[in-house]
N, C-alpha and C positions, 0 to 999 in steps of 0.2 A: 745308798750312795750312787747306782746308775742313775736312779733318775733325777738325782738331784744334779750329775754331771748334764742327762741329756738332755735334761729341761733349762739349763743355766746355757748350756752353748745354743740349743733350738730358740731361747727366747731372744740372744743375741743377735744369732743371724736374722731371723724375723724383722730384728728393730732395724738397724744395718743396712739389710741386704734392701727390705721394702723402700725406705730412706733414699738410699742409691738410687735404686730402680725406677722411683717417680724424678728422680734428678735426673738422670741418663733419659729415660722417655719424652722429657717433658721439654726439655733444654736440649735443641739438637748437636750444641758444643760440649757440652759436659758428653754427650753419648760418643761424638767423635773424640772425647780426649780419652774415652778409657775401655772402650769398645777392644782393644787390644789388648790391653793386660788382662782385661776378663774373659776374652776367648783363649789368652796363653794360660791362665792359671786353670780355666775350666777344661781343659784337656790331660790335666794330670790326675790318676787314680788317684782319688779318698786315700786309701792304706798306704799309696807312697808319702803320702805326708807326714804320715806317724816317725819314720827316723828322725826325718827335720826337727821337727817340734821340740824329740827327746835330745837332742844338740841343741836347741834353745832355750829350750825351757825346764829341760829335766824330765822328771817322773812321774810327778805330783800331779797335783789335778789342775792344774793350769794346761800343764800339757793335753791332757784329753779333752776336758772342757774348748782350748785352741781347734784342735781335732776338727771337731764337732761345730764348731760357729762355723770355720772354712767350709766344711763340705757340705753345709746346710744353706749356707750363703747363696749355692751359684743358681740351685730350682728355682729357689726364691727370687731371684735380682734377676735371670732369666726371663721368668714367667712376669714380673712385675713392668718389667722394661716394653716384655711387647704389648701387655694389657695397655700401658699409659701410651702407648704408639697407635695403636690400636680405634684410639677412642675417636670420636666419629667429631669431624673439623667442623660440622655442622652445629654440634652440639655446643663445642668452642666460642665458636664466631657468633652464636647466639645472645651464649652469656657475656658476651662484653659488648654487645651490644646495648643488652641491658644495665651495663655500668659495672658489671662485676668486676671485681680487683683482681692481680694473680693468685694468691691466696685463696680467695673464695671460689675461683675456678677449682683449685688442686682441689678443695676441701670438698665441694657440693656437685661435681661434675664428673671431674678426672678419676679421684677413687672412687666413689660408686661403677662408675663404668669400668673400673680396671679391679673392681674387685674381683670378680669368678678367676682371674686369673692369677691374682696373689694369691687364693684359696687353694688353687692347683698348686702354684708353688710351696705353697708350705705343706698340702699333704705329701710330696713329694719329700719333702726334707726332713716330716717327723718321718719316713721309712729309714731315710737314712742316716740321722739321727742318731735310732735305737743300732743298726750297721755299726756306727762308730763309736759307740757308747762297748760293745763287745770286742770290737776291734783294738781298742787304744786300753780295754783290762785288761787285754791278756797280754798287753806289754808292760813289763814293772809295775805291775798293782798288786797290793795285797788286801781289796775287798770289791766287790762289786759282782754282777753276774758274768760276766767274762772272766773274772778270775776264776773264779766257783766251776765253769765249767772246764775251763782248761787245767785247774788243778784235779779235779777231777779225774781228767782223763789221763793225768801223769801218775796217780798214785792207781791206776786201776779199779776207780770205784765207779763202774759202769754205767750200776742202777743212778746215782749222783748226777752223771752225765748228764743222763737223757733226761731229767727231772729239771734239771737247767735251761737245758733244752726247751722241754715243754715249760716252763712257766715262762720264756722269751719269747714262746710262739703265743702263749695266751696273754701276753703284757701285748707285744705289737696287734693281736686283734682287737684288745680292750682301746688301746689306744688311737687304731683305727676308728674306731664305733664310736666313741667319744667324740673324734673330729668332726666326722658324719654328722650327727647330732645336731653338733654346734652348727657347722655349715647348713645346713635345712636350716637352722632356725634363723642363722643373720643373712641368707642369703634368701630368704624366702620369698620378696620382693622380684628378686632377679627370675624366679622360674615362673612365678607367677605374669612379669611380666614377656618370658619368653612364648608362654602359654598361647597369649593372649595374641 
C-alpha cells in the first residue's frame, strides 16, 4: 500500500507540476499570474498539510495520496519553471526561424533543454515523496509502513521498529538507484554533450 499511495501521488505531481512549469516558463503571463500563489503555498511545511487534508478529505487514502501530489508538486514546478526560463533565446529565435510552430518549439527544443532540470526536480520529490508516504501513515492508517512503524513503537516491539526503519532506509536507496539508472540512460545525450 506505501507504494502504491507514493507512486499514485509522485506520478501525479510529475504530470501536473511539469505541465504547469512549461506553462509558467514559457508564457511570461501565466508565470506572472501564479508566481504568487506558488511561492505562498511553497512556504508552508509538507506535514502541516496533513491536518488540512484530514478536514477535507478524511483518512482514507485520498487524503495521503493529496499529501503527497502537493508536496511533490513544488521541486518539480520549481525546477521545471526555471529549466524552461532557462533555455537559451538563441536556440528559440532559431527554431522559428526555420518555420517551427509553438508546439514543436515546446516539443524539439524547450524540453530537451529543460530536461536535466525536471530530472532534478523529480529526484527531489521521489525523496519526499517516500517523507510523506511515512508522514500521512502514521496519521489514521491501518496498513502501510508508517503505520507498521509507529504501531510498533506504541506496543513496545523495538526489534519491529527498527526493522521498519531499516527496510524504509533500503526502499529509499533502491529507489534512489532506480532513478539514477534511469536518468544515465534518458539523459545520456545531455552529459555527453556537456562533455564535449
Amino acid at each position: 500500500m506505501s507504494l502504491w499511495r507514493g507512486a499514485l501521488g509522485y506520478a501525479l505531481a510529475g504530470v501536473a507540476a511539469i505541465t504547469l512549469g512549461v506553462l509558467m516558463g514559457y508564457w511570461r503571463r501565466v508565470h506572472e499570474a501564479g508566481e504568487i500563489l506558488v511561492e505562498f503555498l511553497r512556504a508552508v511545511p509538507a506535514p502541516a498539510i496533513v491536518p488540512v487534508a484530514i478536514v477535507l478529505l478524511g483518512i482514507g487514502d485520498g487524503m495521503k495520496v493529496f499529501v503527497i501530489f502537493l508536496a511533490c508538486s513544488f521541486p518539480i514546478l520549481i525546477n521545471t519553471v526555471d529549466g524552461v526560463r532557462g533555455v537559451d533565446p538563441v536556440l528559440i529565435r532559431t527554431a522559428r526561424t526555420f518555420g517551427c510552430s509553438g508546439p514543436t518549439i515546446l516539443a524539439k527544443v524547450v524540453l530537451p533543454a529543460a530536461a536535466p532540470f525536471i530530472a532534478t526536480g523529480l529526484r527531489i520529490a521521489l525523496a519526499i515523496a517516500l517523507i510523506l508516504v511515512v508522514i500521512s501513515e502514521m496519521v489514521g492508517a491501518t496498513s502501510g509502513i508508517g503505520y507498521y512503524i509507529l504501531e510498533s513503537q506504541r506496543t513496545f516491539k523495538v526489534p519491529r521498529m527498527y526493522a521498519g526503519m531499516l527496510v524504509l532506509a533500503l526502499l529509499g536507496f533502491a529507489l534512489n538507484r532506480c532513478f539514477l539508472f534511469a536518468d544515465a540512460r534518458l539523459l545520456a545525450w545531455h552529459r555527453e554533450r556537456s562533455r564535449g
